[in-house]
C-alpha positions as CSV (number, residue, x, y, z in Angstrom):
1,X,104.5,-40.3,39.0
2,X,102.1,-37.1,39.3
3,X,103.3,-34.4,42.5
4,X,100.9,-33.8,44.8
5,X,98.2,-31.0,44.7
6,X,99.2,-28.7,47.1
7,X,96.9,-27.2,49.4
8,X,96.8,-24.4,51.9
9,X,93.7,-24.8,54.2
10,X,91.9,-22.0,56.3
11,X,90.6,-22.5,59.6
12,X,91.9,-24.6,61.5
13,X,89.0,-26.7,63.3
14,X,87.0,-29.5,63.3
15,X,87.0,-30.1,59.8
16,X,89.7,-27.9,58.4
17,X,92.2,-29.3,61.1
18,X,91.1,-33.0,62.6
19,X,89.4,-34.2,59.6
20,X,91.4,-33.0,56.1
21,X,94.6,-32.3,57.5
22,X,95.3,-35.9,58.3
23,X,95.2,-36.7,55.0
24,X,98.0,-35.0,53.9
25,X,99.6,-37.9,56.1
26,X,97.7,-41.0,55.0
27,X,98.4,-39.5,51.2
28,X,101.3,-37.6,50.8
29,X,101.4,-39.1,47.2
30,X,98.0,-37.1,46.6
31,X,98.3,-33.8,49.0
32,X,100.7,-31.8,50.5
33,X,99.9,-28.9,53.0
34,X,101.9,-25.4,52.2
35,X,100.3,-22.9,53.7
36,X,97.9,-22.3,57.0
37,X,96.1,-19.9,58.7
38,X,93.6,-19.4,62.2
39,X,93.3,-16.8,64.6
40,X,94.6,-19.5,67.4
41,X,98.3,-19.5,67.5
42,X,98.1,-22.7,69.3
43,X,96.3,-24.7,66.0
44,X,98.8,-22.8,63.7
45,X,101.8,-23.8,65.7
46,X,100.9,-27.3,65.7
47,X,99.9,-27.9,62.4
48,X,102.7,-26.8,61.4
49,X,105.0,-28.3,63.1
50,X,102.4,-31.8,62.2
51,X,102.9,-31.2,58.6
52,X,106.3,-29.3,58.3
53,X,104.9,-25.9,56.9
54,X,107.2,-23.1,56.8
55,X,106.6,-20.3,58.7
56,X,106.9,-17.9,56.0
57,X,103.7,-19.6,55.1
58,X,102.2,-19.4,58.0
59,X,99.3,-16.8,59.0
60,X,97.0,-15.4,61.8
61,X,94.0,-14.9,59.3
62,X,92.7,-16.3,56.3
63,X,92.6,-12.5,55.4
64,X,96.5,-12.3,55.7
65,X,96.6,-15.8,53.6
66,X,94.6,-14.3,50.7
67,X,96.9,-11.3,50.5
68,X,99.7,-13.1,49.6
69,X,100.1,-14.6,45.8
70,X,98.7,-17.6,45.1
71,X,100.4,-20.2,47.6
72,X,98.6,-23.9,46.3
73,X,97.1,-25.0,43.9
74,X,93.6,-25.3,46.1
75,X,92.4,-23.5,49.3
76,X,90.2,-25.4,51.8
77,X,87.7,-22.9,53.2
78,X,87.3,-24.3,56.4
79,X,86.2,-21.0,58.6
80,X,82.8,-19.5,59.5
81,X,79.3,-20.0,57.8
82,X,79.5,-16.0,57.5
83,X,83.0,-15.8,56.3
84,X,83.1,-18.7,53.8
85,X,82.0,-15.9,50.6
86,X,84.6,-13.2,51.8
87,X,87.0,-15.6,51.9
88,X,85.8,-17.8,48.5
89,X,85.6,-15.2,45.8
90,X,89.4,-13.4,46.4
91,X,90.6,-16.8,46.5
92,X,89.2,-17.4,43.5
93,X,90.5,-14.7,41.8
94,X,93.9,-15.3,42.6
95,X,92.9,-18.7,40.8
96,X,92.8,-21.5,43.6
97,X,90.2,-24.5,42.9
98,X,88.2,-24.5,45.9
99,X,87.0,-27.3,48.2
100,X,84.4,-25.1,50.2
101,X,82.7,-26.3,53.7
102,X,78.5,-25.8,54.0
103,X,76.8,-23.9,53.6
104,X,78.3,-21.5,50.6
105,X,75.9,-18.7,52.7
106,X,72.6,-18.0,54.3
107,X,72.3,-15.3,51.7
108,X,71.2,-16.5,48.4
109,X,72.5,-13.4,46.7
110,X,76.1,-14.4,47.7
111,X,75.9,-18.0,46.8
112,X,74.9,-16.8,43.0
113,X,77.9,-14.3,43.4
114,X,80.6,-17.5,44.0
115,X,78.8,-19.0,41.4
116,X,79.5,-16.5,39.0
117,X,83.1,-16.3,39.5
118,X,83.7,-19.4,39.8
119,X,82.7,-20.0,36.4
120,X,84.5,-16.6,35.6
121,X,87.7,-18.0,36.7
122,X,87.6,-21.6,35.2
123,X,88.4,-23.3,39.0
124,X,86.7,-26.2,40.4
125,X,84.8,-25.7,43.5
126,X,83.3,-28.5,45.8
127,X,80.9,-28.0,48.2
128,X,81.2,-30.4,51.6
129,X,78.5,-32.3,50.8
130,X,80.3,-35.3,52.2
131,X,77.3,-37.7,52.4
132,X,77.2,-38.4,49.1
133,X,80.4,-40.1,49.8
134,X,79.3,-42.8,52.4
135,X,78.3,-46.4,51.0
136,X,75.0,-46.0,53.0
137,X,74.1,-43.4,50.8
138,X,75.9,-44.8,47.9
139,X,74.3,-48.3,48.1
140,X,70.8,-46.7,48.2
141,X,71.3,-45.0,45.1
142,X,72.5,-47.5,43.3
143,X,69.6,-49.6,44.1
144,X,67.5,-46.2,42.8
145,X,69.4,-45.9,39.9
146,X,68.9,-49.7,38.9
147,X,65.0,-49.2,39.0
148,X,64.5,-51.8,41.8
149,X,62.1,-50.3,43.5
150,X,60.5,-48.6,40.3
151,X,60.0,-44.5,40.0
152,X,60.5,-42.8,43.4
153,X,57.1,-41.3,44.5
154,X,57.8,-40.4,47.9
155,X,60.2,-40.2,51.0
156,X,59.9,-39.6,54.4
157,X,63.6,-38.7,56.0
158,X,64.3,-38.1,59.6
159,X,68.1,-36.4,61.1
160,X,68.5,-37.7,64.6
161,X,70.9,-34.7,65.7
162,X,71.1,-36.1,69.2
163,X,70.3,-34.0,72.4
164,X,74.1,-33.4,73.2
165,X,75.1,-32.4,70.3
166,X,71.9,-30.0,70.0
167,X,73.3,-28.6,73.4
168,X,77.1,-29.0,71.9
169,X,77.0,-27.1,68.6
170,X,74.0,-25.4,68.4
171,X,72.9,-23.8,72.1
172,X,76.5,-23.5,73.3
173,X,78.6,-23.8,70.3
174,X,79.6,-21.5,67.4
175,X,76.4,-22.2,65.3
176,X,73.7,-21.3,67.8
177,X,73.0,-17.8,67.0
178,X,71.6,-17.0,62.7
179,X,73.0,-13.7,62.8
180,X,76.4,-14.6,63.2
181,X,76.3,-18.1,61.0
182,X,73.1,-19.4,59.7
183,X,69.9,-21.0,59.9
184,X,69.5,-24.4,61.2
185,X,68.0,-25.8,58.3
186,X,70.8,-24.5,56.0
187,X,73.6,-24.7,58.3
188,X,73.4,-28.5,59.6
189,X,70.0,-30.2,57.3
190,X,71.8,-28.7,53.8
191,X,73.6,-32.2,53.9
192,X,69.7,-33.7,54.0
193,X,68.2,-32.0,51.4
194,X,71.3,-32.0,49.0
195,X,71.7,-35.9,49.9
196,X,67.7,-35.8,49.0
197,X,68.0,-34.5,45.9
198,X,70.9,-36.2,44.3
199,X,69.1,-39.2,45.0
200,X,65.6,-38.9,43.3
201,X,67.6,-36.6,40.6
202,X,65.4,-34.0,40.7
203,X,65.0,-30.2,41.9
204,X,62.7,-28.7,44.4
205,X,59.8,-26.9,42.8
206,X,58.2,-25.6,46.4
207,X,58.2,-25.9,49.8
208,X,56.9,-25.4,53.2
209,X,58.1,-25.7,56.6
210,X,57.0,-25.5,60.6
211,X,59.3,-25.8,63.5
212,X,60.5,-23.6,66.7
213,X,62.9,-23.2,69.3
214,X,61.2,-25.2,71.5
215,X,63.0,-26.0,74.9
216,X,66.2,-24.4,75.1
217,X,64.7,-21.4,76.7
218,X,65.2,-19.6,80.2
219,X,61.3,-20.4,81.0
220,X,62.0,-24.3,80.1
221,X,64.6,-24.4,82.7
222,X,64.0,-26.7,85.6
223,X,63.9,-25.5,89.6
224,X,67.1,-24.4,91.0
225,X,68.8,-24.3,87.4
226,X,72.1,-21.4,87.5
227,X,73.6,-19.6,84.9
228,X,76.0,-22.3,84.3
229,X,76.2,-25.7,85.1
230,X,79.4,-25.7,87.5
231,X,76.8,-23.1,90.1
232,X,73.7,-25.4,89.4
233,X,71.5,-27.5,91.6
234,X,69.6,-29.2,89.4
235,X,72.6,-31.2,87.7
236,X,71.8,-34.5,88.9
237,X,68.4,-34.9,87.1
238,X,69.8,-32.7,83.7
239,X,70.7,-34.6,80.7
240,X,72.7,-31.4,79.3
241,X,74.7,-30.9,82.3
242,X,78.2,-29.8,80.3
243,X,79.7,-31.6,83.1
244,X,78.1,-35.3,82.3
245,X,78.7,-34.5,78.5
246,X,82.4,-33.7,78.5
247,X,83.9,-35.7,81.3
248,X,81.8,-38.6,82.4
249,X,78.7,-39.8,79.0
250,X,80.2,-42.8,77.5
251,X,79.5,-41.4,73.9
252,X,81.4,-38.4,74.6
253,X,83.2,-38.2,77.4
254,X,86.9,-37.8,78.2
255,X,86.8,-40.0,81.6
256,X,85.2,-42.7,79.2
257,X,88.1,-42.4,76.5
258,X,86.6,-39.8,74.4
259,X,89.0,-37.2,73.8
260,X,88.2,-36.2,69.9
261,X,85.0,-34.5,69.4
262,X,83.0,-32.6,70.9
263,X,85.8,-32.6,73.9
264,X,88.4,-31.5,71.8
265,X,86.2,-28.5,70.7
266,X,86.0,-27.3,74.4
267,X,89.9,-27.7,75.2
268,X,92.7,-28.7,72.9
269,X,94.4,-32.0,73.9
270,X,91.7,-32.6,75.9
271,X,91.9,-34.2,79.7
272,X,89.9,-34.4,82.7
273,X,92.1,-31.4,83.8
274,X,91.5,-28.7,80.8
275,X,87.6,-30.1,80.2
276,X,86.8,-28.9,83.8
277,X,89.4,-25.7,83.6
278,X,87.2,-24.7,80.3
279,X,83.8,-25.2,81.7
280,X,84.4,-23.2,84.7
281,X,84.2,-19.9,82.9
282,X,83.8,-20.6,78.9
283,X,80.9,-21.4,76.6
284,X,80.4,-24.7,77.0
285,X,80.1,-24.4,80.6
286,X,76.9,-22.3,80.4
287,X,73.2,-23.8,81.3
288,X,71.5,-24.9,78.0
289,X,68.1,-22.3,79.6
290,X,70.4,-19.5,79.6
291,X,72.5,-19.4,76.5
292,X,72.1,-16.6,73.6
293,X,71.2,-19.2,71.1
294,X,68.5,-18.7,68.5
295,X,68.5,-21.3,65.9
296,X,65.3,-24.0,66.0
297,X,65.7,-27.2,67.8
298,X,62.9,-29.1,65.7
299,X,61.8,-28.3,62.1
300,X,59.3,-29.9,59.7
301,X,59.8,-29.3,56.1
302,X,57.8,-30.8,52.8
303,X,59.2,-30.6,49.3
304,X,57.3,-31.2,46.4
305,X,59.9,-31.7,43.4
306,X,60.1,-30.7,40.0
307,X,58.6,-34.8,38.6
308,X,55.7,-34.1,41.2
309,X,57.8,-36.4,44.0
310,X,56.6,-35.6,47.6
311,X,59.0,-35.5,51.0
312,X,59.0,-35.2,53.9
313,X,61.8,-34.3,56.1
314,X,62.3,-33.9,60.0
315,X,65.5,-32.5,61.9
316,X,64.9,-33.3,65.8
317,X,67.5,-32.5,68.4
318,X,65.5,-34.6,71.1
319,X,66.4,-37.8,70.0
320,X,69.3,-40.5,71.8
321,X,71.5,-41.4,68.7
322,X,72.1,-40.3,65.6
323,X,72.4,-40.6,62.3
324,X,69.6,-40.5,59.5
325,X,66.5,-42.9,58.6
326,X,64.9,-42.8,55.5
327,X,61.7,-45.0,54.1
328,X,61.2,-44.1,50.1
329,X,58.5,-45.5,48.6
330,X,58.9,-46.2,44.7
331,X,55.7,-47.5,42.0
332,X,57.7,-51.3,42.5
333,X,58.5,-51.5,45.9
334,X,60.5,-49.4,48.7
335,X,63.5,-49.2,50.9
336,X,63.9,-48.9,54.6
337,X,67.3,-47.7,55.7
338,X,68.7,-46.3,59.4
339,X,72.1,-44.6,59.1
340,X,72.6,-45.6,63.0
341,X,71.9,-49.0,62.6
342,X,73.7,-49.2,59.1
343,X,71.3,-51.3,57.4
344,X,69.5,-51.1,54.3
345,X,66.5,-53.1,53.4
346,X,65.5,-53.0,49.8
347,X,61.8,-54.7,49.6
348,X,60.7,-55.1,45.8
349,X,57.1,-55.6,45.8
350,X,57.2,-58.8,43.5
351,X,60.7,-59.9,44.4
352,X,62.6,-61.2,47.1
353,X,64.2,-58.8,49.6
354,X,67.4,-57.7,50.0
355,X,69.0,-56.9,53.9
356,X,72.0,-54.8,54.0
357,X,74.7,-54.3,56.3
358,X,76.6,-51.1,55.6
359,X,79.5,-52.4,57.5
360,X,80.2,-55.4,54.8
361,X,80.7,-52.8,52.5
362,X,83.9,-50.8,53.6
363,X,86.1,-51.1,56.5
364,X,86.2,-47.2,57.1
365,X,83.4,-45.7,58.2
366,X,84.7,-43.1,60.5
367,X,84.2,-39.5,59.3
368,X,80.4,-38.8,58.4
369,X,80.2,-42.5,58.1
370,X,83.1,-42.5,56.1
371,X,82.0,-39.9,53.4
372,X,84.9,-37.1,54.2
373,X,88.1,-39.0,53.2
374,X,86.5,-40.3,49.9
375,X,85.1,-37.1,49.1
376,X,88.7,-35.5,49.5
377,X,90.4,-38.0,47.9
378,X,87.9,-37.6,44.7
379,X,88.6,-34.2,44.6
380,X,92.7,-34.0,44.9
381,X,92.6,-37.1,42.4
382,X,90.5,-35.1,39.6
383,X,92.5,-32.2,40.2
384,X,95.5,-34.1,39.6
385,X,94.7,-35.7,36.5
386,X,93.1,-32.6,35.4
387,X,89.9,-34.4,34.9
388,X,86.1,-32.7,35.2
389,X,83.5,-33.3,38.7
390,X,82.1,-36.7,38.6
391,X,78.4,-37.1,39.2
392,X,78.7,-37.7,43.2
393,X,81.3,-34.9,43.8
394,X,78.3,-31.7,44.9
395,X,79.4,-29.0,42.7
396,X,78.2,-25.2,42.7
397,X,75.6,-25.5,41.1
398,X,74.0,-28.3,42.1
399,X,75.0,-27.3,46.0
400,X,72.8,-24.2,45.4
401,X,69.9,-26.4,44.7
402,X,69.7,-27.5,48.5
403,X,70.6,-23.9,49.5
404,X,67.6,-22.4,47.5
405,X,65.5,-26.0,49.3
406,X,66.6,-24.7,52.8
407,X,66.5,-20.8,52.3
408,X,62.8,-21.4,50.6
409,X,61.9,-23.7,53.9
410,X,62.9,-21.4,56.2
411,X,61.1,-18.4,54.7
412,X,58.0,-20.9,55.3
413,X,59.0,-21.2,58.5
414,X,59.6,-17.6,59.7
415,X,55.9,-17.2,57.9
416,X,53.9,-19.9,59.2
417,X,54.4,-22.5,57.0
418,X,53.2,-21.1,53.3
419,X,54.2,-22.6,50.5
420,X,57.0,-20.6,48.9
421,X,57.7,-21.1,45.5
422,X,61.8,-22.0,44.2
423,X,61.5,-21.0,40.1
424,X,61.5,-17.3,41.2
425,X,64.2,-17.8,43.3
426,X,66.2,-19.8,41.1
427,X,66.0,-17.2,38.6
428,X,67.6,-14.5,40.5
């Protein structure tokens, strides 16, 4: 019987905390957790005492983590967009295998720098491309792959981000400002366009891009609007009051059950009590019109690949629910698939067509529509048999495909939409 891979995970959130962690519950036979480390005591403490970590092996920064010797046999990067190279390449040098969260960085220079030692050090580094992982996505490449719907020619592909979680993450939250994590394209659509190009098989050859931050702005607020929502007067008629969000929206709320995230983002353990103690003076307690955020709330963005393949892909934050909907169009027939709605159509031009429901195909589909548990367990199960990345798992390399797709559309962007070429930049 093979030991578990041991892991030691940095940062202690969302993902490093809530979402891997568990697993070192659900399959102790596969992972075991040996060291920790976040700058919140609180998320130290009870991971540790959650997953019986020592102490001694316990730390207040990844930095203090990474100046020990080598404590696992693979680190989970878990922390900042900004910090996620700083804290890659010693790691890798003190010869941990990687499983790295998106993006690798908003600098292109640095993602070629992980690249590079990677390689130099012989680990095995995963990128969070967990979408890869879901049998949404894995059912529609399958039907690609069998050549149902003949050669791909061109796909339109829509994220539904979802107006609170727009206001959530990126107007209140941790990712609303580039300077101090990324761009919006890279930062929440890198999932679309790597998910994009693993499934026509092909690289981006150039791309162009329009979008803006449109609405969350102080000259879009409405009459009577305060600096935060607990002082405001136009609550009533606001959609993004952090009030109807946290405590009382039935998708979200704690009063309505919901006590994961976002709530649990806001307040640990959250309750009715510590949602409405956190919103009086913190960040998610601020009017959506008068945050510091920066990043775009809608972007348009048009690859043309390598095989001469067209797409087009659109990330909105005004939209109701979730999820993503794709339509590709192939030389034989096409597909028609909504992530929310978890169907699938497959419609052969000269066959009968094929309705799917995503739900008759696994029980689990919690977690990114159940794509983080299976990518995990793929990676801990190679690394234990010693094997090599399978074609699903998003390695390096190909991760820095939809990294050189986002940096290229957001040059376009940020320079009114031109077409900006990726060989040169692939080259570097």
């Amino acid at each position: 019987m093979q030991k578990p891979v041991t892991v030691a995970i940095v940062g202690l959130g969302g993902r490093g905390k809530d979402t891997y962690a568990p697993m070192a519950l659900s399959r102790p036979d596969l992972m075991k957790i040996v060291a920790i480390a976040d700058i919140v005591p609180e998320k130290v403490d009870e991971v540790a005492r959650l997953y019986g970590v020592p102490r001694e092996r316990c730390f207040d920064s990844a930095e203090a983590l990474l100046r020990e010797p080598r404590l696992a046999d693979v680190l989970f990067v878990c922390t900042q967009d900004r910090q996620h190279v700083g804290h890659a390449i010693p790691a890798l040098q003190k010869g941990y295998h990687l499983l790295l969260e998106k993006p690798i960085s908003p600098v292109l220079s640095e993602c070629q720098r992980v690249l590079a030692e990677a390689k130099k050090a012989d680990r095995q580094v995963v990128v969070c491309h967990v979408l890869r992982y879901t049998p949404f996505f894995q059912k529609i490449k399958a039907v690609l792959d069998a050549g149902r719907i003949g050669e791909v020619v061109s796909v339109m592909a829509l994220e539904n981000v979802v107006y609170w979680h727009q206001a959530h993450s990126f107007v209140r939250g941790n990712w609303r400002r580039e300077e101090d994590t990324s761009p919006m394209i890279l930062q929440k659509s890198c999932h679309d366009l790597d998910i994009l190009l693993w499934l026509l098989g092909d690289r981006c050859a150039r791309v162009s891009s329009f979008g803006s931050l449109r609405h969350f702005r102080p000259e879009m607020a409405p009459a009577g609007a305060a600096e935060r929502c607990r002082d405001c007067s136009a609550r009533d008629g606001c959609p993004y009051d952090a009030y109807k969000i946290y405590l009382t929206n039935e998708e979200t709320g704690v009063l309505a059950g919901h006590t994961g995230w976002p709530a649990d983002i806001v307040a640990m353990h959250p309750n009715e009590a510590r949602i409405r103690a956190a919103l009086e003076d913190g960040p998610y307690g601020r009017c959506v019109y008068h945050c510091d955020n920066d990043v775009v709330d809608h972007q348009v963005v048009n690859l043309e690949l390598e095989h001469g393949q067209t797409v087009s892909f659109t990330m909105c934050a005004f939209t109701k629910t979730g999820g993503r909907t794709l339509k590709i169009m192939g030389t034989h027939g096409d597909i028609r698939a909504d992530m929310h709605e978890n169907t699938i159509d497959v419609e052969p031009f000269d066959a009968p067509s094929e309705h799917v429901e995503v739900r008759t195909l696994a029980e689990d589909l919690s977690g990114h529509a159940g794509g983080d548990i299976r990518m995990v367990e793929e990676y801990l199960e190679m690394l234990a048999s010693g094997g090599r990345p399978s074609g699903t798992l998003s390695t390096l390399e190909a991760s820095v495909e939809s990294h050189l797709a986002a940096l290229a559309a957001e040059e376009s962007r940020k320079h009114g939409g031109r077409a900006v070429e990726i060989a040169p930049l692939r080259g570097l």
